[in-house]
C-alpha positions in Angstrom: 42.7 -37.6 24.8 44.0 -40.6 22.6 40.9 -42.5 23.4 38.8 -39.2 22.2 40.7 -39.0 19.0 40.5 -42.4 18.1 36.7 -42.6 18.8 36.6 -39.0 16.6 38.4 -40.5 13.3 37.5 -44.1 13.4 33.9 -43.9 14.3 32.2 -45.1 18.1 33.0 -49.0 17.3 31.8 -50.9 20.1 33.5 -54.1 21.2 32.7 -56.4 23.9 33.6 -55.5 27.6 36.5 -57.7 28.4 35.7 -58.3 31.9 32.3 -59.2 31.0 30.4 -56.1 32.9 27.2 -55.2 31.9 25.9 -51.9 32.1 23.2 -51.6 33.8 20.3 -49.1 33.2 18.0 -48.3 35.8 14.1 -47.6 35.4 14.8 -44.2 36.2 16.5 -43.3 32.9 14.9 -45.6 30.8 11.1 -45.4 32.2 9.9 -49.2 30.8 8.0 -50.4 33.8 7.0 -53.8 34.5 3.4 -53.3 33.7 4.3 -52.7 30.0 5.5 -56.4 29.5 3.3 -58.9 28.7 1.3 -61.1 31.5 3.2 -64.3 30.3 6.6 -63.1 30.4 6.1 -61.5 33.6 5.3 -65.3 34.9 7.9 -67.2 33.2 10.9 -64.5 34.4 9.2 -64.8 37.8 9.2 -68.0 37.8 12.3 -69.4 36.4 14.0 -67.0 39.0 12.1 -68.1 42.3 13.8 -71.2 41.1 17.1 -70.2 41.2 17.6 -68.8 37.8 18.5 -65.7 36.2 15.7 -64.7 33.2 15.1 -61.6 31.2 13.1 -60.2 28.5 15.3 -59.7 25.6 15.7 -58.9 22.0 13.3 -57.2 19.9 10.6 -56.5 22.6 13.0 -54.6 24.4 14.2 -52.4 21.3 10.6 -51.9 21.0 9.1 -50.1 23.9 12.8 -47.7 24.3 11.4 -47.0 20.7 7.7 -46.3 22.0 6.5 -48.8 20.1 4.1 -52.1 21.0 5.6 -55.3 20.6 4.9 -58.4 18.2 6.0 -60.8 21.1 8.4 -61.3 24.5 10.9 -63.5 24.0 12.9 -64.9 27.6 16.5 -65.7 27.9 17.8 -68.0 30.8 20.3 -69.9 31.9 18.0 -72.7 32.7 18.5 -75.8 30.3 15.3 -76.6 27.8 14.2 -79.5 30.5 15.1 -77.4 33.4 12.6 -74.6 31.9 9.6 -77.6 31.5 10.1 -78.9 35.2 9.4 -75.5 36.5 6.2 -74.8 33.9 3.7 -77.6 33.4 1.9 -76.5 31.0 5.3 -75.8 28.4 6.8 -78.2 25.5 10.5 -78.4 23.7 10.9 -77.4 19.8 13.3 -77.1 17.6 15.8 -79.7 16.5 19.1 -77.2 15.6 18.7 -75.6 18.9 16.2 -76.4 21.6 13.7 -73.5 22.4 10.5 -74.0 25.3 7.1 -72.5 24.0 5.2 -72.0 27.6 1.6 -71.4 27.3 -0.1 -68.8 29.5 -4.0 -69.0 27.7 -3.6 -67.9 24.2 0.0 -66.0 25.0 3.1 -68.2 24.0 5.9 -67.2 25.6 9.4 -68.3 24.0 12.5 -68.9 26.2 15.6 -69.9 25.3 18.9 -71.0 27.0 22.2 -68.4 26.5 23.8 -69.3 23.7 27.5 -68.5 23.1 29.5 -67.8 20.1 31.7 -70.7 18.8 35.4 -69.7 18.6 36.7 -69.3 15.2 38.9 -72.1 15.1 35.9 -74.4 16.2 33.3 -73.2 13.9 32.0 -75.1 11.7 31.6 -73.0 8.2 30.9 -73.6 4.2 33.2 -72.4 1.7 32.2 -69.0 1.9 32.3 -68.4 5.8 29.0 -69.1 6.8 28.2 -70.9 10.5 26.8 -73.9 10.1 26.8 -74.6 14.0 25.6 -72.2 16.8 24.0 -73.9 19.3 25.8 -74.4 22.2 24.9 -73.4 25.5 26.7 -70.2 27.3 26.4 -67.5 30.1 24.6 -63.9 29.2 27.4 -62.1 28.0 28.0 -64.8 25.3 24.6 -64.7 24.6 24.6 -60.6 24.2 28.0 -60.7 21.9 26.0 -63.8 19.5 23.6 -61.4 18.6 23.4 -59.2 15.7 22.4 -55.9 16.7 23.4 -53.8 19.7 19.5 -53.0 19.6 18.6 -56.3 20.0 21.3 -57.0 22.4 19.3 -55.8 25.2 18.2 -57.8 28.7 15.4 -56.1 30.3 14.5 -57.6 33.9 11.1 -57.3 35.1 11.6 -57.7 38.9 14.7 -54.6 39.3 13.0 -53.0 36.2 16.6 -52.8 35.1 18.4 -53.1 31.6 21.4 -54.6 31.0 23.6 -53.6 27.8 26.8 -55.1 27.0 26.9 -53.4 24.0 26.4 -49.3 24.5 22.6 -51.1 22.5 20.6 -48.4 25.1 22.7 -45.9 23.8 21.9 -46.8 19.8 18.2 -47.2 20.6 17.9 -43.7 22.1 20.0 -42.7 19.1 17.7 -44.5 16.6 20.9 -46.1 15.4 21.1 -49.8 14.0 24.8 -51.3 14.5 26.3 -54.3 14.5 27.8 -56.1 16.8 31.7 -57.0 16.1 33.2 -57.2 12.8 30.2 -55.9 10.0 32.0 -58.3 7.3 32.6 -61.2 9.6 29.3 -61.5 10.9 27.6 -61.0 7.5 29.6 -64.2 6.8 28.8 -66.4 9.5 25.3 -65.4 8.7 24.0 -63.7 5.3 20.4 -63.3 6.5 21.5 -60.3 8.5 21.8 -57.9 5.9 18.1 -58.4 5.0 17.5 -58.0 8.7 19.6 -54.7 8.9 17.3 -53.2 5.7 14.0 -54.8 7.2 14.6 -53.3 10.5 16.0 -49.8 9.6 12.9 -49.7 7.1 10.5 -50.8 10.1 12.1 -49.0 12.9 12.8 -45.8 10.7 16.0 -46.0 12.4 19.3 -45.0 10.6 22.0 -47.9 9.6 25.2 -47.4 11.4 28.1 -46.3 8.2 30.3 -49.5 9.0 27.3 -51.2 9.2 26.0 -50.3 5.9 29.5 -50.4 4.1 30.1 -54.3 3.3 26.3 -55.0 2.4 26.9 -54.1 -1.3 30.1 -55.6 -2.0 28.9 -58.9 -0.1 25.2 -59.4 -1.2 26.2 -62.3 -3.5 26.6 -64.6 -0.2 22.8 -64.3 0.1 22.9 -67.0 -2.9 24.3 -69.5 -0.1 21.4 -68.9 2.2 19.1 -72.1 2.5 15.3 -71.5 0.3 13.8 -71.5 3.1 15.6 -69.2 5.8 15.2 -66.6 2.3 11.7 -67.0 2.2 11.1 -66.6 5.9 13.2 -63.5 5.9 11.3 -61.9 3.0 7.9 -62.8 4.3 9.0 -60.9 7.7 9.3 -57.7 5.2 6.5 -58.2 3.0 4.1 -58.4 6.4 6.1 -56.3 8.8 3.2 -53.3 8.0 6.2 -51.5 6.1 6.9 -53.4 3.2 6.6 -50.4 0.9 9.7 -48.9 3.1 11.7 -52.1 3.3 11.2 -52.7 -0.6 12.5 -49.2 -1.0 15.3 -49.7 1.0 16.2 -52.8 -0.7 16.2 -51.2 -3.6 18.6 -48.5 -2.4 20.9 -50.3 -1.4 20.5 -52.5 -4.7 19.4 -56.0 -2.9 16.7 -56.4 -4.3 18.5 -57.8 -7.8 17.6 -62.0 -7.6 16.2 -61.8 -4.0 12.2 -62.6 -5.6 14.0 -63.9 -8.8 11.4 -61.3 -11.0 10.5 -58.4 -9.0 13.6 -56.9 -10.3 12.4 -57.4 -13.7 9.1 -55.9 -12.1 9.9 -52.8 -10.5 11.6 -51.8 -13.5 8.2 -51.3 -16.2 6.5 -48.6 -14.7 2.8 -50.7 -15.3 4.3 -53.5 -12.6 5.6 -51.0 -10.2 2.5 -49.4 -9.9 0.9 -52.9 -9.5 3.2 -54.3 -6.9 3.8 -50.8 -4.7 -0.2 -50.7 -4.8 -0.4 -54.2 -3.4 2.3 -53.7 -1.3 0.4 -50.4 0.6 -2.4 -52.0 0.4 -1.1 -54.9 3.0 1.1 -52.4 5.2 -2.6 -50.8 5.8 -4.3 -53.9 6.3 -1.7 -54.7 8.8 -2.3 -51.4 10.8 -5.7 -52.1 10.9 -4.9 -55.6 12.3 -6.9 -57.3 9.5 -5.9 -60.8 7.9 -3.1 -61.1 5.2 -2.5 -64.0 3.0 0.9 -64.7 1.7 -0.5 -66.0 -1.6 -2.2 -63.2 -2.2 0.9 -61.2 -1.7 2.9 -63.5 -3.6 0.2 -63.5 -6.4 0.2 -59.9 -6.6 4.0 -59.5 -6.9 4.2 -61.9 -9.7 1.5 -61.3 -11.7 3.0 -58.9 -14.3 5.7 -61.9 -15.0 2.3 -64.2 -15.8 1.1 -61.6 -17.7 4.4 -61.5 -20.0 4.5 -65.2 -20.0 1.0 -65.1 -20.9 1.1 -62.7 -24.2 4.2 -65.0 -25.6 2.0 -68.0 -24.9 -0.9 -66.6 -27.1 1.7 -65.3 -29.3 2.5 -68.4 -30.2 -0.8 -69.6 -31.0 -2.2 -71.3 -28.0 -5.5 -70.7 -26.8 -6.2 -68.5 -23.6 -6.8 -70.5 -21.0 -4.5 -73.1 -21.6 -1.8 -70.1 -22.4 -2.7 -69.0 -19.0 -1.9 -72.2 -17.3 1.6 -72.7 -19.3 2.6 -68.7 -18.1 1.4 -69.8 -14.0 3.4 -72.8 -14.3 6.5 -71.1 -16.0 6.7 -68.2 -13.8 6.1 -70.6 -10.2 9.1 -72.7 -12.0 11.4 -69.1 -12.4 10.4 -68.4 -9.0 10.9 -71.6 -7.0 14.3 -71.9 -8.4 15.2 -69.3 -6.1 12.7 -68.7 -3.3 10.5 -72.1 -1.6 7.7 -70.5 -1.9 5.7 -73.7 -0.1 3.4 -75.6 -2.5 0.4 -75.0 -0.3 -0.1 -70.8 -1.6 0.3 -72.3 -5.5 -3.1 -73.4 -6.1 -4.0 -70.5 -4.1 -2.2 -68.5 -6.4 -3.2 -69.7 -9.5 -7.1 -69.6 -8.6 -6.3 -65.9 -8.3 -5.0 -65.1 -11.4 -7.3 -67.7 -13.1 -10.4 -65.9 -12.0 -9.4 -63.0 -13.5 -10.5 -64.5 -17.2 -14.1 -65.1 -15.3 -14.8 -60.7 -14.0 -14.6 -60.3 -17.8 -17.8 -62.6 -18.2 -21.0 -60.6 -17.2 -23.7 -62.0 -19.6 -26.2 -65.1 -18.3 -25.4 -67.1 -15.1 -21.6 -66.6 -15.4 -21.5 -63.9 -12.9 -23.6 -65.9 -10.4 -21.6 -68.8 -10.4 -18.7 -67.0 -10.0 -19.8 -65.1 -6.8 -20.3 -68.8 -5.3 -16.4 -69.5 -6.0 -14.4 -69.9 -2.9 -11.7 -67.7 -3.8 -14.2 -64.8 -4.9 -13.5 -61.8 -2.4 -9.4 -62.8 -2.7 -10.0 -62.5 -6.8 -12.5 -59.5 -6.7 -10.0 -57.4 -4.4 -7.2 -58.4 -6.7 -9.3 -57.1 -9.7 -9.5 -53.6 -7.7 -5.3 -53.8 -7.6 -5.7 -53.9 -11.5 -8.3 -51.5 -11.9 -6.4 -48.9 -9.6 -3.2 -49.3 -11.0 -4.9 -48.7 -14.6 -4.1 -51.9 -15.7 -8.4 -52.9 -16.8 -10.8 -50.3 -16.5 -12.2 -49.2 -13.2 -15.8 -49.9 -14.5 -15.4 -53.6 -14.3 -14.3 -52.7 -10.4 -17.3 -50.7 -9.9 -19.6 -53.3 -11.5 -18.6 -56.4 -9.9 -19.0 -54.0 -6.7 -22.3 -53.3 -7.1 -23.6 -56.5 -8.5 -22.5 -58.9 -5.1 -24.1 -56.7 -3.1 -27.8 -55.7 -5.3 -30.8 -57.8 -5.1 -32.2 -60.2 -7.4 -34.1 -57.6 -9.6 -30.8 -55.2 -9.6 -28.7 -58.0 -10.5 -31.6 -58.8 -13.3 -30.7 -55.2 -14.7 -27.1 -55.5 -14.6 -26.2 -58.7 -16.5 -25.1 -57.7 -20.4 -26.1 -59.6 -23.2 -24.7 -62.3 -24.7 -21.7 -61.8 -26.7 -21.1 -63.8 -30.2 -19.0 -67.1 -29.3 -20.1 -66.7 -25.0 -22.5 -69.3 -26.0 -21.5 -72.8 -25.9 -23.0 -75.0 -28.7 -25.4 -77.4 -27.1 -24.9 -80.6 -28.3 -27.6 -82.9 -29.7 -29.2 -85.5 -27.9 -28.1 -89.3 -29.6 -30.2 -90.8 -31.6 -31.5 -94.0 -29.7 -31.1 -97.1 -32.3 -34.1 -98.5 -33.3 -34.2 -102.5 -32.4 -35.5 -104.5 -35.2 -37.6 -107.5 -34.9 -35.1 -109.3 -36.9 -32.1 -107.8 -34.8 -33.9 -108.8 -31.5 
């Protein structure tokens, strides 16, 4: 009765078992069969425990098919060391400096497995100012590894020779309920590792799973400690939104739960002029449905799109000032990657990427003599044309410039004849004339 009570005013808060029991779930009630993990993690848990070890599927890929859902990947966790992993799979090799994971290759399948990990006692943790682990790699038995984790969801081994799943953490339970919680202490863990409260938004968003209250509670009053997190754990985090296929949802969320103030240092300033949310939610569904179609998406592109209404501002103060186009356009790019960078490492390598983008936006305006051809022959053409159809759908240029660069890389030569405009005054450039050779004298010779 007191238990009952307790549990009915304070909430279902899950702690770890104290004699280290696992519950286990058998195929029965939870009806994932072996078949429905991957051919390489079938061999690698087979494997590593024909050799005397324990190995499961874990994490994510577990949460995923309780939740009907496909996986990305299957991850393994063992309680073989790194090296004792490679001596049992030939064809495997050690990453990872912080802690030491083994990629073993099964054709194109990668299969990840690493080594339980435990949680460092408080008094041995090594933290910065603000409570953050700096160290958490040490090596530990599977309920260490479960309580590590962050969500009960993800705290979940699934072994693919009993079918069984073991839950430490009531995280079968929470799936089924499509409930994201914590594991521990909310506050403490979002601490030892600010990260996780994107991770709670990206994965309620993708999942469309609810966020447990106490779970929910500290992320507001705590969202400053993101400022502490290392460029480029930030940028890997918001890349994992941005293409998860529900970017448009996570955005939202992050909004809602006001995160997404100095996350991307200007998409604050963006989603608040109506023109630049239009813009960016556009580009935004536009990826989450190339995703479910399992086409190619480029991070620049992304990136372009979501800071292009800042280049614009920076542009129009720029010209406002008197400079020229073109080199105004350059100054804006420059000012804007500068903004950017000083929060999130976005790497060097999407910049020039980037700024051809936006630069051949200047060049769709220019339809008169061989401008047009020479543009089609432009590397960066199809990225810069469908950019153009962003800004033609979110009303930004009119959709006639859309519709004739459409037609025009796709007519023949005579249609394409048709279709060029005349020249404008000033789209000629003044040819310059031809040096007069000096004339040699007799005298001078």
């Amino acid at each position: 009765m007191i238990r009952k009570f307790i549990k009915r005013v304070f909430g279902r808060a899950e702690r770890p078992r104290l004699d280290g029991s696992a519950q286990i779930i058998p195929f029965k009630a939870h009806g994932v069969s072996r078949e429905q993990i991957s051919y390489g993690s079938k061999k690698v848990t087979d494997g590593l425990q024909a050799a005397g070890y324990q190995a499961y599927v874990v994490g994510g890929a577990v949460r995923d098919l309780l939740l009907q859902r496909t996986p990305k990947d299957f991850d393994v966790a063992t309680n073989a060391t790194p090296e004792e992993v490679r001596r049992v799979f030939r064809r495997s090799r050690i990453i990872g400096r912080r802690f030491r994971l083994v990629h073993v290759m099964f054709g194109e399948e990668v299969v990840e497995v690493s080594t339980f990990r435990r949680m460092i006692e408080e008094e041995d943790a090594e933290t910065d100012a603000h409570g953050r682990l700096l160290r958490d790699n040490e090596f530990g038995d599977q309920q260490q590894d479960a309580a590590r984790r962050d969500f009960t969801a993800n705290a979940l081994f699934y072994d693919p020779s009993t079918q069984e799943i073991h839950d430490f953490h009531q995280g079968y339970a929470d799936t089924r309920n499509h409930l994201l919680r914590m594991i521990g202490d909310p506050a403490t863990r979002y601490r030892e590792d600010p990260v996780r409260m994107l991770r709670a938004v990206r994965l309620s968003a993708k999942l469309d799973i609810r966020l447990d209250a106490a779970t929910a509670a500290p992320i507001g009053k705590m969202k400053d400690l993101l400022n502490n997190v290392p460029e480029a754990r930030l940028l890997d985090e918001v890349l994992k939104m941005l293409l998860s296929g529900h970017s448009v949802e996570c955005i939202q969320q992050l909004r809602k739960m006001d995160l997404h103030h100095g996350l991307l240092p200007l998409l604050d300033v963006i989603l608040e002029q109506p023109m630049g949310e239009k813009f960016v939610m556009l580009a935004l569904r536009n990826t989450d449905e190339r995703l479910a179609q399992e086409k190619p998406v480029s991070p620049a592109f992304l990136f372009a799109a979501l800071l292009w209404h800042e280049v614009l501002s920076s542009w129009a103060k720029f010209k406002q000032r008197g400079e020229n186009p073109v080199p105004a356009l350059h100054m804006a790019m420059d000012e804007v990657l500068h903004k950017q960078k000083a929060k999130l490492a976005i790497p060097h390598r999407h910049d020039a990427v980037m700024k051809e983008i936006w630069l051949l936006q200047l060049r769709f305006d220019q339809r008169a003599g061989q401008r047009p051809f020479r543009l089609l022959e432009q590397p960066r053409f199809r990225a810069g044309f469908d950019f153009l159809l962003l800004r033609c759908a979110s009303g930004e240029v009119d959709d006639e410039l859309g519709l004739w660069w459409d037609e025009f890389q796709d007519a023949n030569v005579e249609r394409r004849a048709e279709m060029l405009q005349p020249e404008r005054a000033g789209d000629k450039k003044r040819r310059r004339r031809p040096r007069k050779k000096a004339v040699v004298t007799e005298s001078a010779a």
